[in-house]
N, CA, C and O atoms as CSV, one atom per row, in Angstrom:
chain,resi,resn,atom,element,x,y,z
A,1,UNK,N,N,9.861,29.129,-24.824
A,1,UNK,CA,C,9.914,28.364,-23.598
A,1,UNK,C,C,9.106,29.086,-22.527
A,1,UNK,O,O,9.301,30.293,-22.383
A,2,UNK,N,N,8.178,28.430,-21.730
A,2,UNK,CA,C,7.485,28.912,-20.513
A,2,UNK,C,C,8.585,29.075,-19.186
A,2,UNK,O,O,9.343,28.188,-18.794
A,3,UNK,N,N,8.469,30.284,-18.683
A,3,UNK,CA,C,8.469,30.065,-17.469
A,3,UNK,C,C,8.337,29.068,-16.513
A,3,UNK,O,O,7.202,28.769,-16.140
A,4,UNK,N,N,9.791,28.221,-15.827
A,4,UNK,CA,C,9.714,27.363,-15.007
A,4,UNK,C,C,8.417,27.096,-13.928
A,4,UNK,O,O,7.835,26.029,-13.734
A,5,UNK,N,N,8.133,28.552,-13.229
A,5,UNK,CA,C,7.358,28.406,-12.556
A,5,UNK,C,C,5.742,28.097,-12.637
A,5,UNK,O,O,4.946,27.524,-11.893
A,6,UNK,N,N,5.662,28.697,-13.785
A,6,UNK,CA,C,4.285,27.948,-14.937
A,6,UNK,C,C,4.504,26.706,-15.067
A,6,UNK,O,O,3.648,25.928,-14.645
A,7,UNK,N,N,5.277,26.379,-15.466
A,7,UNK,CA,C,5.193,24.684,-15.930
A,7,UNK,C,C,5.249,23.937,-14.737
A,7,UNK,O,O,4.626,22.878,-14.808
A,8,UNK,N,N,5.768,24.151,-13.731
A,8,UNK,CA,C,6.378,23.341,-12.669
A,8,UNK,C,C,4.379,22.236,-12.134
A,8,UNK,O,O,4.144,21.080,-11.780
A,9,UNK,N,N,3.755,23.106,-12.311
A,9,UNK,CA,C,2.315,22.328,-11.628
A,9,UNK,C,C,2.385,21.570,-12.815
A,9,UNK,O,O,2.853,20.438,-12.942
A,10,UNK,N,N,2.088,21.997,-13.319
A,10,UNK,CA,C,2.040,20.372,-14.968
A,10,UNK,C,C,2.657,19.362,-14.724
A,10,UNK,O,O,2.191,18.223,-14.726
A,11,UNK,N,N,3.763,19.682,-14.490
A,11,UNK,CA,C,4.715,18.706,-14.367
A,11,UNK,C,C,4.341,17.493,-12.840
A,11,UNK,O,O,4.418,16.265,-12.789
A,12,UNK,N,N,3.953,18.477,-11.814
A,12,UNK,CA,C,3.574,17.609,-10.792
A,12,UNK,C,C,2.286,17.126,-11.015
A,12,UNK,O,O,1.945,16.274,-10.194
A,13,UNK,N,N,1.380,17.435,-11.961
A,13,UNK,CA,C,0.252,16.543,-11.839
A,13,UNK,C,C,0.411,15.267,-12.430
A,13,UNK,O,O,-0.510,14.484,-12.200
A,14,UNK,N,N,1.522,14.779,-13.269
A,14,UNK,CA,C,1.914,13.817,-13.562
A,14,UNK,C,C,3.269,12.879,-12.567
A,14,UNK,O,O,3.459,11.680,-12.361
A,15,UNK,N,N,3.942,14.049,-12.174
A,15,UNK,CA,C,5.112,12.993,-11.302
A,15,UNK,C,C,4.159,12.583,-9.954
A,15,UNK,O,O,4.201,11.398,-9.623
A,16,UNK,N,N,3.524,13.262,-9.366
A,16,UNK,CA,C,2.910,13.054,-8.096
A,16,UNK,C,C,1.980,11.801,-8.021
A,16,UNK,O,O,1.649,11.380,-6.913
A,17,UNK,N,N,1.439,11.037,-9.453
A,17,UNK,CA,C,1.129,9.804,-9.919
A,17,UNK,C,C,1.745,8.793,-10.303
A,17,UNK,O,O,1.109,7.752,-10.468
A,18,UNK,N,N,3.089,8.836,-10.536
A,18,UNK,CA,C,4.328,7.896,-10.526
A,18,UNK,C,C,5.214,8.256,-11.986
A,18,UNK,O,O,6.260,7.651,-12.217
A,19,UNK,N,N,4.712,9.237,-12.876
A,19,UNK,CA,C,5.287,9.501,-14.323
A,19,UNK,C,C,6.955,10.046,-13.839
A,19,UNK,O,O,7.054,10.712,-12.809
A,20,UNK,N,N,7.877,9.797,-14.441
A,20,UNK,CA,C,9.242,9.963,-14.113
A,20,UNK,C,C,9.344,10.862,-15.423
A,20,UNK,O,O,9.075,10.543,-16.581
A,21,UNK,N,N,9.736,11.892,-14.995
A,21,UNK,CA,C,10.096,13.078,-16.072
A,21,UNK,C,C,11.606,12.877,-16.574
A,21,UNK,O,O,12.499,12.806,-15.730
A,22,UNK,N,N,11.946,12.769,-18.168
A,22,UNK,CA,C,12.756,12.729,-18.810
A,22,UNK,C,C,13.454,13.770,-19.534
A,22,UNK,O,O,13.118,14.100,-20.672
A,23,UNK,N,N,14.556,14.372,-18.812
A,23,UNK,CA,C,14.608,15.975,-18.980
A,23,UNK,C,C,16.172,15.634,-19.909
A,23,UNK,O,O,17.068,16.473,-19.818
A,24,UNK,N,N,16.373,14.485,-20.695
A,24,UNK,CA,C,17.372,14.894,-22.322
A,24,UNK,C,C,17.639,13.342,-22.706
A,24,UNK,O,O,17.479,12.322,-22.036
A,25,UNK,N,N,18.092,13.533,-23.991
A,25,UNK,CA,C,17.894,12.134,-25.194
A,25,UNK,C,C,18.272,10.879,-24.545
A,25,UNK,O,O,17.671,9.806,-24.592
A,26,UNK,N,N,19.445,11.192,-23.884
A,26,UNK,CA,C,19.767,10.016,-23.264
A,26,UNK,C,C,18.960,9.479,-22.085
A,26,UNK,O,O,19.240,8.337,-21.720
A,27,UNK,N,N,18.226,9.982,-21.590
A,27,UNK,CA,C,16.854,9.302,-20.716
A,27,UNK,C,C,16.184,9.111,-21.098
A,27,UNK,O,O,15.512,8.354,-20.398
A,28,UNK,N,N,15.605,9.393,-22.287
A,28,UNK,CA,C,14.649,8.922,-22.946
A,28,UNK,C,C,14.627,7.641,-23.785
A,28,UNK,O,O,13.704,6.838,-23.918
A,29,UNK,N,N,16.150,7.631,-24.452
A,29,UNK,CA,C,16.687,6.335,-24.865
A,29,UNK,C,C,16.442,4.842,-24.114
A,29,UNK,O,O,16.073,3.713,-24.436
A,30,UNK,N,N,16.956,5.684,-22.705
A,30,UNK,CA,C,17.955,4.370,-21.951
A,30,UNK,C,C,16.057,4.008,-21.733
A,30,UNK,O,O,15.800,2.879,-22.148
A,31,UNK,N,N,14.786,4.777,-21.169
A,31,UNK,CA,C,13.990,4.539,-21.132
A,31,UNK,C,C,12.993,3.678,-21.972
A,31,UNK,O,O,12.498,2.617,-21.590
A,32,UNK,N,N,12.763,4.307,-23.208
A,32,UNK,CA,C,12.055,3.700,-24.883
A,32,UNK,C,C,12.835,1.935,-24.692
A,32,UNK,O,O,12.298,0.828,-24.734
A,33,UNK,N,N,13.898,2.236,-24.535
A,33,UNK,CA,C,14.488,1.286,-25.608
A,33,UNK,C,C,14.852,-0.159,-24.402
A,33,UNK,O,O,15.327,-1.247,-24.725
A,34,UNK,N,N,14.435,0.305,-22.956
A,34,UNK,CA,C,14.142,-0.640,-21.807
A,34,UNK,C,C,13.592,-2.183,-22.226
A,34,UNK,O,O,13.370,-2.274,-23.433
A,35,UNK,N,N,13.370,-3.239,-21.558
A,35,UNK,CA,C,13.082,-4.298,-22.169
A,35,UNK,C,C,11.396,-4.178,-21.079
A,35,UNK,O,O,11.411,-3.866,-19.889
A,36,UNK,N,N,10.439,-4.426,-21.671
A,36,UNK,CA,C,9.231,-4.352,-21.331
A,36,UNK,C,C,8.477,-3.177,-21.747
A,36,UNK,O,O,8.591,-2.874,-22.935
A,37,UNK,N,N,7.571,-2.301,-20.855
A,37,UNK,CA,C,6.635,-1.456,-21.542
A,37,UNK,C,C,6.554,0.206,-21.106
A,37,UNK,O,O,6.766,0.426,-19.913
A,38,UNK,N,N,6.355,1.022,-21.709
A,38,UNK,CA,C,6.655,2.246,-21.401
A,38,UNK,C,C,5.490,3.299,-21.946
A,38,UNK,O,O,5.144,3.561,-23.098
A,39,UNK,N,N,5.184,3.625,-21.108
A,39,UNK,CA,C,3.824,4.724,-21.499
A,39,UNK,C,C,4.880,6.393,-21.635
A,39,UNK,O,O,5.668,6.879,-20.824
A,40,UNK,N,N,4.605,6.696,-22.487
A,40,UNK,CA,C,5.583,8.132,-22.550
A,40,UNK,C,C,4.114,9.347,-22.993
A,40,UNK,O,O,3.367,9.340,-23.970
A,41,UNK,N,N,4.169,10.160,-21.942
A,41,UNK,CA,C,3.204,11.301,-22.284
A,41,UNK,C,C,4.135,12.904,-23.051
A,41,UNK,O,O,4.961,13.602,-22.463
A,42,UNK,N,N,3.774,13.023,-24.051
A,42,UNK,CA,C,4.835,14.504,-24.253
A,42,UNK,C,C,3.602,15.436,-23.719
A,42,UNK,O,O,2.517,15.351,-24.295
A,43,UNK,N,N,3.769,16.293,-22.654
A,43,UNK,CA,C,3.320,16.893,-21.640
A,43,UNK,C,C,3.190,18.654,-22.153
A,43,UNK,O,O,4.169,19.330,-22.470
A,44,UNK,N,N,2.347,18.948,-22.143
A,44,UNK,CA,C,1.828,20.420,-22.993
A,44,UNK,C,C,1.565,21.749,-22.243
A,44,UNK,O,O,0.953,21.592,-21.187
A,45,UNK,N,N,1.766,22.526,-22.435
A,45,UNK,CA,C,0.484,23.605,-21.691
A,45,UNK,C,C,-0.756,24.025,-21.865
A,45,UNK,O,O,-1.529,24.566,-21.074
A,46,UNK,N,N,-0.877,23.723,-22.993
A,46,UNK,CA,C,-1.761,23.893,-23.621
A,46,UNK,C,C,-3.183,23.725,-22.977
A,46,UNK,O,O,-3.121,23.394,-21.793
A,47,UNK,N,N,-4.505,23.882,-23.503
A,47,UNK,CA,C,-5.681,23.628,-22.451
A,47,UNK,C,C,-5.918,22.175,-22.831
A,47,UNK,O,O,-5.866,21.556,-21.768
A,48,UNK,N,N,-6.130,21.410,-23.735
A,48,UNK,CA,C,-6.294,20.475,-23.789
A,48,UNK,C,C,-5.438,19.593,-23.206
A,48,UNK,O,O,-6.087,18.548,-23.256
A,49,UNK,N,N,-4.646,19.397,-22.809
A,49,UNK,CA,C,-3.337,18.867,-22.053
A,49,UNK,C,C,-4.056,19.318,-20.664
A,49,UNK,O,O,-4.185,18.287,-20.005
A,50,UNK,N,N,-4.502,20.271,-20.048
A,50,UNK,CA,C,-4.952,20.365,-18.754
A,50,UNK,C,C,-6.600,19.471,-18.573
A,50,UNK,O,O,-6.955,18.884,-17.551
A,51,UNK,N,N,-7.360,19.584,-19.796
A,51,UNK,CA,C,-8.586,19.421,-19.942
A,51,UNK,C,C,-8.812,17.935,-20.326
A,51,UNK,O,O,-9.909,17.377,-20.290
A,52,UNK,N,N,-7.862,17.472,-20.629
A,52,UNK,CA,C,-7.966,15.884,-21.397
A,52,UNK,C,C,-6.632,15.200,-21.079
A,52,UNK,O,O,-6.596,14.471,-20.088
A,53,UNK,N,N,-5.470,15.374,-21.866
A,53,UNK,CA,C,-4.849,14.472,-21.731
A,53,UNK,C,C,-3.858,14.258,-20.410
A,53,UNK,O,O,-3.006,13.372,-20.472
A,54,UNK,N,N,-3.928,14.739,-19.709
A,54,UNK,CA,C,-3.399,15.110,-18.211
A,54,UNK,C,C,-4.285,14.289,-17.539
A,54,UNK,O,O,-3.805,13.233,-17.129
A,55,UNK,N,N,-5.775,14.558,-17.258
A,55,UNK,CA,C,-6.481,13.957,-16.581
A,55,UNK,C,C,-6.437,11.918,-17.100
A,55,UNK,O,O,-6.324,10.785,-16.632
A,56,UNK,N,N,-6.605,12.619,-18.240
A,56,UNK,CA,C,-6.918,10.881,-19.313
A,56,UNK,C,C,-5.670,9.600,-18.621
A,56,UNK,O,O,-5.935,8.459,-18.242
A,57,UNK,N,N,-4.057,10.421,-18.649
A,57,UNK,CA,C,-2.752,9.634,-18.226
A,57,UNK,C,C,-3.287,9.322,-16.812
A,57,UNK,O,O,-3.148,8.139,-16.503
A,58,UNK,N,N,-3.914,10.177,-15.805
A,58,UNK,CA,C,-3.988,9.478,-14.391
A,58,UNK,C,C,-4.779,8.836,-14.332
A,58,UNK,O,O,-4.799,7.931,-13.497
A,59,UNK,N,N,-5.583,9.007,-15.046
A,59,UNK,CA,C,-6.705,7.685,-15.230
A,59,UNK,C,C,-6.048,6.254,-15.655
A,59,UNK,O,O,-6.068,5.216,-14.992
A,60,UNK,N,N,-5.728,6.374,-16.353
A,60,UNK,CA,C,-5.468,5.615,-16.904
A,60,UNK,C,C,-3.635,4.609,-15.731
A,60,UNK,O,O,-3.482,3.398,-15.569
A,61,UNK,N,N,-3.261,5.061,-15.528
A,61,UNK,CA,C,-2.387,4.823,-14.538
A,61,UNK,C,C,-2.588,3.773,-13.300
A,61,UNK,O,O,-1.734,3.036,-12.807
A,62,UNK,N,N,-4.328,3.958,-12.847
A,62,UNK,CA,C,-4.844,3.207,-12.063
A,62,UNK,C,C,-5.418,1.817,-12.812
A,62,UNK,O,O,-5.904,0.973,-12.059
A,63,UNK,N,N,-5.399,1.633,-13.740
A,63,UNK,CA,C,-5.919,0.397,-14.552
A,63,UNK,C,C,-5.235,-0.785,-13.879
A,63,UNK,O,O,-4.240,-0.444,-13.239
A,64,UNK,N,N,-5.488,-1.980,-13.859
A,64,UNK,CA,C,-5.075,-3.000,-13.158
A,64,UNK,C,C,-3.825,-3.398,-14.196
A,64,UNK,O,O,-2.827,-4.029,-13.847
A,65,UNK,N,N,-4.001,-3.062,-15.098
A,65,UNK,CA,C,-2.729,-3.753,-16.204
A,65,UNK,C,C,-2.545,-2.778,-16.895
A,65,UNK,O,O,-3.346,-2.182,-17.615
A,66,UNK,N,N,-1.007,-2.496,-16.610
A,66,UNK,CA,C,-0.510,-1.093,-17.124
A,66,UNK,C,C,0.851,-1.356,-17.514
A,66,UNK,O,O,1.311,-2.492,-17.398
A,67,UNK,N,N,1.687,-0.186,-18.068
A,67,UNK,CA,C,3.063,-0.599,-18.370
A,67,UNK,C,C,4.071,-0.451,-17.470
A,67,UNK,O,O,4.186,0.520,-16.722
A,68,UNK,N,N,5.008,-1.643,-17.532
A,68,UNK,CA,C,6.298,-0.896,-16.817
A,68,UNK,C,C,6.744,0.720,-16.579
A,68,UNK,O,O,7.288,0.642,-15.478
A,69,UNK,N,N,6.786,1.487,-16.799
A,69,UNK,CA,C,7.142,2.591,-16.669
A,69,UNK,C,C,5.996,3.640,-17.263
A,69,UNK,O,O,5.496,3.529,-18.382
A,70,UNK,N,N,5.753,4.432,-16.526
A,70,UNK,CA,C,5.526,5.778,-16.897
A,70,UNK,C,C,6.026,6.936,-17.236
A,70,UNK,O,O,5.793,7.735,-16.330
A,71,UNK,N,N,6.512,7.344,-17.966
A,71,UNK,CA,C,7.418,9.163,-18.202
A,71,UNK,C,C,6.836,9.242,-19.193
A,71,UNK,O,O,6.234,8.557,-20.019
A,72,UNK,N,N,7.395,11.159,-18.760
A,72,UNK,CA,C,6.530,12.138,-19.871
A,72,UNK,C,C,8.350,13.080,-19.961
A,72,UNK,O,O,9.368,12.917,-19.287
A,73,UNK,N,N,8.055,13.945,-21.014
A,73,UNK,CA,C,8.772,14.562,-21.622
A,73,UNK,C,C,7.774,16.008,-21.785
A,73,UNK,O,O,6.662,15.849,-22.290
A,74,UNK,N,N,8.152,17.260,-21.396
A,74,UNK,CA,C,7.396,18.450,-21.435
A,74,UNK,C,C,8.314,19.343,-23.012
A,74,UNK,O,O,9.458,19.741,-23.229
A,75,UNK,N,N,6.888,19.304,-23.856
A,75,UNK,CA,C,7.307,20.080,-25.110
A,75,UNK,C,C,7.343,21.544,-24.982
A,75,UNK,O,O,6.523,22.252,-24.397
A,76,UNK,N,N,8.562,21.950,-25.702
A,76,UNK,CA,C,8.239,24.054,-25.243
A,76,UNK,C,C,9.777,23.839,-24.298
A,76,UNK,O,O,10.689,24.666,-24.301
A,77,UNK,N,N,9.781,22.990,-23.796
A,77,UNK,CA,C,11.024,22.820,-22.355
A,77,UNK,C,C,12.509,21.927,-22.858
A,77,UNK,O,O,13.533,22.242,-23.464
A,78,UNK,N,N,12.125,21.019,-22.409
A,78,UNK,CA,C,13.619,20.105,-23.053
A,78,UNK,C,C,13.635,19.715,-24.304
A,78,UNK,O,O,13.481,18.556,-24.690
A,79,UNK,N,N,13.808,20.595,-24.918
A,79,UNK,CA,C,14.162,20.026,-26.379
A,79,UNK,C,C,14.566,19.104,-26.796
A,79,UNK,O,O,13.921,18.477,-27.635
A,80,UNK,N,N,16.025,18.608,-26.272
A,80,UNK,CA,C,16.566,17.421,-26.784
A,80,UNK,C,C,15.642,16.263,-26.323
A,80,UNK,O,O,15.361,15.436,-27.191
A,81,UNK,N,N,15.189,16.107,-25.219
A,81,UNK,CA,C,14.207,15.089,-24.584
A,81,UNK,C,C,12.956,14.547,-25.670
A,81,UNK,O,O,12.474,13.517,-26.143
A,82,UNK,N,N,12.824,15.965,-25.686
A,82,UNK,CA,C,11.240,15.838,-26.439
A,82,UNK,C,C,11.451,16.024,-28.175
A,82,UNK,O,O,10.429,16.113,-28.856
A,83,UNK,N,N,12.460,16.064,-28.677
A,83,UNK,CA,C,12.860,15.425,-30.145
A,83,UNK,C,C,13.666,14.096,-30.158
A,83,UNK,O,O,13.941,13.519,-31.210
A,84,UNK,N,N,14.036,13.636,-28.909
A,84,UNK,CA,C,14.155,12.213,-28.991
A,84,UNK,C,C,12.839,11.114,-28.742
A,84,UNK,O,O,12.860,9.982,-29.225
A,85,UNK,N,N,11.873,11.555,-28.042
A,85,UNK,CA,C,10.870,10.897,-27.754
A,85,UNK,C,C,9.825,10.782,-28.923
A,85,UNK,O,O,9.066,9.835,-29.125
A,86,UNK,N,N,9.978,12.303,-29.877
A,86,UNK,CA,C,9.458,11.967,-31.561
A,86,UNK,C,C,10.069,11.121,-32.323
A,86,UNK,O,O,9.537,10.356,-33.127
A,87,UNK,N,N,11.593,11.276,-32.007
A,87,UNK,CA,C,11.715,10.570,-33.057
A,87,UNK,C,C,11.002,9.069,-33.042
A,87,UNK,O,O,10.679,8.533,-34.102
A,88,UNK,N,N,10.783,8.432,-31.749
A,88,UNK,CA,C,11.194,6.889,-31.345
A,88,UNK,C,C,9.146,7.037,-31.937
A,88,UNK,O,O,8.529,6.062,-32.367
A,89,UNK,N,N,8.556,8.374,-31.787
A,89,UNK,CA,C,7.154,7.994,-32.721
A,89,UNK,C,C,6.907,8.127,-33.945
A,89,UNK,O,O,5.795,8.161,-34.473
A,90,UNK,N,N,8.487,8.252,-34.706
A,90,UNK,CA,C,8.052,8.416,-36.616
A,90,UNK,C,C,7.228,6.993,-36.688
A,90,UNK,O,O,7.463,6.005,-35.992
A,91,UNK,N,N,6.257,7.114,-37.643
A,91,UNK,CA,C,6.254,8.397,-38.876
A,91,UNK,C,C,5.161,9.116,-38.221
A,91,UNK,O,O,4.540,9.665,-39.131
A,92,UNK,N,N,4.587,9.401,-37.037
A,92,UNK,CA,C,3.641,10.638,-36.681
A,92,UNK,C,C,3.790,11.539,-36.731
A,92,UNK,O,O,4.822,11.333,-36.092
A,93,UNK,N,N,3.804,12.662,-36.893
A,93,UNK,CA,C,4.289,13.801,-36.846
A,93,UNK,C,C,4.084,13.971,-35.364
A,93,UNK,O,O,3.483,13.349,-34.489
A,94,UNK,N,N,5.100,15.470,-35.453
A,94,UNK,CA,C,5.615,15.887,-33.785
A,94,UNK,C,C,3.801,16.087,-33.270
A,94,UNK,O,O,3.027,16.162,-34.224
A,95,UNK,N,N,3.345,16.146,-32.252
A,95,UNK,CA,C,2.095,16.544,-31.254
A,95,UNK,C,C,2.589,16.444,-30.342
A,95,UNK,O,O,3.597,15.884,-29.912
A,96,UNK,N,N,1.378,17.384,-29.790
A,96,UNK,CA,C,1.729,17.714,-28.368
A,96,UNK,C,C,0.410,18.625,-27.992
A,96,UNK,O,O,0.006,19.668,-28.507
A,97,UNK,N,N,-0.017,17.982,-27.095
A,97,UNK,CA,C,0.534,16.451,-25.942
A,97,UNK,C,C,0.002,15.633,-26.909
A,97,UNK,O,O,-0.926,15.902,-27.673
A,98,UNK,N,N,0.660,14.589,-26.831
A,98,UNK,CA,C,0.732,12.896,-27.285
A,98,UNK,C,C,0.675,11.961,-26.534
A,98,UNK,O,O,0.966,12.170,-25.357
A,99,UNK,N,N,0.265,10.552,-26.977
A,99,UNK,CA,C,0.628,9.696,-25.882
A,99,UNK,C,C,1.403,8.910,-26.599
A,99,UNK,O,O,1.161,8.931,-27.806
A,100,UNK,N,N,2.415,8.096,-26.183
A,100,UNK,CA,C,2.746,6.284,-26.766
A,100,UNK,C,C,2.642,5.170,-26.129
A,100,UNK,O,O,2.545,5.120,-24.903
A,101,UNK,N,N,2.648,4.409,-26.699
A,101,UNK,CA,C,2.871,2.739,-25.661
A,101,UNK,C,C,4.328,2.467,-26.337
A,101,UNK,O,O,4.536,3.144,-27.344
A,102,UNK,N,N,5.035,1.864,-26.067
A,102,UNK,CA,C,6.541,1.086,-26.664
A,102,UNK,C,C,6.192,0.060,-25.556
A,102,UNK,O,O,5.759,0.268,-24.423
A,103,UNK,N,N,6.565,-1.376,-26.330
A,103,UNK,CA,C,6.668,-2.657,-26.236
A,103,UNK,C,C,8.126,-3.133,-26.515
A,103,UNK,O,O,8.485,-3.315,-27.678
A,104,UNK,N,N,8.717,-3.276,-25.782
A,104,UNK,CA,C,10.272,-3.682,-26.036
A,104,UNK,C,C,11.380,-3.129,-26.812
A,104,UNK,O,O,12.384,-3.720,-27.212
A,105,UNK,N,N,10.810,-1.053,-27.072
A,105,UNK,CA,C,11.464,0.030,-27.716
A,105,UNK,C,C,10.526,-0.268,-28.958
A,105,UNK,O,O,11.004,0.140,-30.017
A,106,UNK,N,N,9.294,-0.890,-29.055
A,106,UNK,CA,C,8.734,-0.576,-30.398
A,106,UNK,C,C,7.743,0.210,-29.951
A,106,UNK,O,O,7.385,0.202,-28.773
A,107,UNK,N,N,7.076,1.159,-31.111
A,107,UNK,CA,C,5.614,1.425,-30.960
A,107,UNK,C,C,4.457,0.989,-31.102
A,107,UNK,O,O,4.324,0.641,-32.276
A,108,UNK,N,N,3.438,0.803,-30.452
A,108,UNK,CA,C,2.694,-0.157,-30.555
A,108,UNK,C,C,1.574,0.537,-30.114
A,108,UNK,O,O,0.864,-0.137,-29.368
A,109,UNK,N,N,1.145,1.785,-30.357
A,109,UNK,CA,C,0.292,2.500,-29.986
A,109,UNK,C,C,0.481,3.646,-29.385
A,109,UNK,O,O,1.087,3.717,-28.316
A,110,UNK,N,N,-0.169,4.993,-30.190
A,110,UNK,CA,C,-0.354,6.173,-30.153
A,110,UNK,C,C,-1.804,7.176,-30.181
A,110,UNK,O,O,-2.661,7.234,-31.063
A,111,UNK,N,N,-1.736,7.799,-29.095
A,111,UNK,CA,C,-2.880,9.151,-29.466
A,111,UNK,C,C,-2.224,10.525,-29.765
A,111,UNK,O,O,-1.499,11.259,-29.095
A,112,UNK,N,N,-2.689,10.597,-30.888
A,112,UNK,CA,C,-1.910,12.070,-31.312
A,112,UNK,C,C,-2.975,13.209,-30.914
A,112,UNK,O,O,-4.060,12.797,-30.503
A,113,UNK,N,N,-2.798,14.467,-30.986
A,113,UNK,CA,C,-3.271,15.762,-30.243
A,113,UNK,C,C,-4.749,15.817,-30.560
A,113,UNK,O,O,-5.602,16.255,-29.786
A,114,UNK,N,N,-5.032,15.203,-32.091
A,114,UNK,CA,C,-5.984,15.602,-32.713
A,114,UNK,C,C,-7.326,14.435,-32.018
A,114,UNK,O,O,-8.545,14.512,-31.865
A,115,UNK,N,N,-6.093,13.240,-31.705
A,115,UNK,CA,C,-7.455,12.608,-31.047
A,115,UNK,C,C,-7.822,12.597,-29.432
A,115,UNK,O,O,-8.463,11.742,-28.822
A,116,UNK,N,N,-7.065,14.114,-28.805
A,116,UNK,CA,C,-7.175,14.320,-27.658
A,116,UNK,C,C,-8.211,15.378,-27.687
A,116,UNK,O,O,-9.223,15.133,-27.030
A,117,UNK,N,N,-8.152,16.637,-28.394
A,117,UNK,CA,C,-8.706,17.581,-28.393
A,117,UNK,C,C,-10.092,17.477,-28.424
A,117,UNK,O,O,-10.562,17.084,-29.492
A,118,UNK,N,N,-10.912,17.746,-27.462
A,118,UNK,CA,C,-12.424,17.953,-28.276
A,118,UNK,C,C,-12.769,16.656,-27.279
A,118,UNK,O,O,-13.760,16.892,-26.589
A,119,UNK,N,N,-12.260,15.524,-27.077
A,119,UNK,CA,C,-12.857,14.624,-26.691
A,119,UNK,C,C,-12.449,14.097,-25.086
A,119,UNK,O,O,-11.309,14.045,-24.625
A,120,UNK,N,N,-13.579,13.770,-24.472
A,120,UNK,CA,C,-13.416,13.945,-22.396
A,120,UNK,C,C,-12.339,12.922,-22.012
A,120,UNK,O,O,-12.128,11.789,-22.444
A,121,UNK,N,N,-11.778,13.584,-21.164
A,121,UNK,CA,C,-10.776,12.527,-20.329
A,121,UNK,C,C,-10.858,11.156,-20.438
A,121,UNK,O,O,-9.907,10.420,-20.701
A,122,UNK,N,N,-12.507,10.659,-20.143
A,122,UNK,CA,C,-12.400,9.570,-19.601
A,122,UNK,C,C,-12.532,8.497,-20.814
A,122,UNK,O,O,-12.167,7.331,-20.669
A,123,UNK,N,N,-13.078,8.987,-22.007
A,123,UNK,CA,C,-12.864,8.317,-23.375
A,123,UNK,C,C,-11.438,8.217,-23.731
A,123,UNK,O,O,-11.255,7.121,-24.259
A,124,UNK,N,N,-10.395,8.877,-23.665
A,124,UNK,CA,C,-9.111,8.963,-23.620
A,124,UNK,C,C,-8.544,8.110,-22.491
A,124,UNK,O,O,-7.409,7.739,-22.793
A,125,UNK,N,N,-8.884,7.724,-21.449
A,125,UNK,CA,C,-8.398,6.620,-20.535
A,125,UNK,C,C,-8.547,5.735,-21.007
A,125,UNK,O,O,-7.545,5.031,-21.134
A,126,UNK,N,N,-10.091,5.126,-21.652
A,126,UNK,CA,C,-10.746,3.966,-22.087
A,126,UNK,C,C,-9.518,3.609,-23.033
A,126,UNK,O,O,-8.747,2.674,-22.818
A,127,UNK,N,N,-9.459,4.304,-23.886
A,127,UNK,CA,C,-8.435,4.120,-25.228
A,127,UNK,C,C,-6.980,3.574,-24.267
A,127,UNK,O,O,-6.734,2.377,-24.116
A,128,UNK,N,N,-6.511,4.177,-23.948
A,128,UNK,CA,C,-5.305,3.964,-23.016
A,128,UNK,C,C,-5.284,2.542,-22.697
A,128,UNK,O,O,-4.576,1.754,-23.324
A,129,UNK,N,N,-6.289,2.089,-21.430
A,129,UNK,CA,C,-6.664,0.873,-20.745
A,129,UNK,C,C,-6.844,-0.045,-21.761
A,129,UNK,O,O,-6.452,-1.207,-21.659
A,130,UNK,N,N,-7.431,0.410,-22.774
A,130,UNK,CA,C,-7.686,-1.146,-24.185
A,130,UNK,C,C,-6.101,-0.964,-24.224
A,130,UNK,O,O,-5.560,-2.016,-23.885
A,131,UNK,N,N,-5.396,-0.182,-24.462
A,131,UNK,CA,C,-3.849,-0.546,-25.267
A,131,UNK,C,C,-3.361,-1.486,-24.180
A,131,UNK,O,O,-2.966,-2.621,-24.448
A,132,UNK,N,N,-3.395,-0.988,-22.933
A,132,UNK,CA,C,-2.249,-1.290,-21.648
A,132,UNK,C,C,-2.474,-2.988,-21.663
A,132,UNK,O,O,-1.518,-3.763,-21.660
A,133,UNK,N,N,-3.807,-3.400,-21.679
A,133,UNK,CA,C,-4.538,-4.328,-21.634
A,133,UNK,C,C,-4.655,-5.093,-22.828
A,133,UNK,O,O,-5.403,-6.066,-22.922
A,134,UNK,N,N,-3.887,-4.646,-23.789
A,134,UNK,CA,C,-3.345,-5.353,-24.974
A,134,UNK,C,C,-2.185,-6.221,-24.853
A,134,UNK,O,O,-1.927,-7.424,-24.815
A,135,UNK,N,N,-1.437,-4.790,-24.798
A,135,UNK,CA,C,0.126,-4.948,-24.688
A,135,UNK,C,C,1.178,-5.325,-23.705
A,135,UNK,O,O,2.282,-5.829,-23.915
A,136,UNK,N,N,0.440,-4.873,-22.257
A,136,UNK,CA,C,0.988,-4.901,-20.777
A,136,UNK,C,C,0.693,-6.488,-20.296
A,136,UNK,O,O,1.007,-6.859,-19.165
C-alpha cells in the first residue's frame, strides 16, 4: 500500500473532474449495479496511469455523451473496493489502471492496462467517446 499522502494527488486529478471515489464493495455494488451507465476507472500509480489513462478519463469526461456516473476505485489502496469492481469485469483479468463502461450493471466495454500502456492519452479518449457514444 502507498502512502496516503502519495496517492492523495491521483486521486484528485480524477475527483476534481466529477469521478466519485469508491472506497469498499458495497459502493461499488450499489454503484455497477445502478440503473443506467457507469464509467469505473481502477486508478494506479503507476506511470502510465499518470501518462495515459488519467489524462485519457478527463478527456474523455468532456464528451457531449457520456455516462451517468463516473467513479474510480484506487488499486494498492481499498482492497475490498477494487476486488469488487474486478469482479463485476470477469472474465478480464485484474489490471490496473483499467477502464469499464456498465450499462444497467452489465459490461459493455473495457480497456485493459495493456491497451493503455504505450499508447497517447488522446487515442485512449477517442476509444472511450466511441463507447460513451455507443452506449450513453
Amino acid at each position: 500500500m502507498s502512502p496516503e499522502y502519495l496517492v492523495a494527488p491521483m486521486r484528485e486529478d480524477l475527483t476534481k473532474v466529477g469521478f466519485q471515489e469508491l472506497k469498499d464493495a458495497d459502493a461499488v455494488k450499489q454503484a455497477i449495479e445502478s440503473e443506467g451507465t457507469v464509467f469505473v476507472m481502477v486508478n494506479s500509480v503507476c506511470g502510465c496511469a499518470a501518462a495515459n489513462a488519467r489524462p485519457a478519463a478527463k478527456m474523455a469526461t468532456q464528451s457531449e455523451k457520456h455516462p451517468d456516473k463516473f467513479v474510480t476505485v484506487f488499486a494498492g489502496m481499498e482492497k475490498d473496493a477494487v476486488d469488487a469492481a474486478r469482479n463485476y469485469m470477469l472474465p478480464y483479468p485484474p489490471s490496473s489502471p483499467s477502464m469499464a463502461l456498465f450499462k444497467d450493471g452489465k459490461l459493455v466495454h473495457i480497456i485493459e492496462r495493456h491497451q493503455i500502456e504505450g499508447r497517447p492519452a488522446q487515442m485512449i479518449a477517442d476509444n472511450l467517446i466511441g463507447a460513451f457514444e455507443q452506449y450513453c
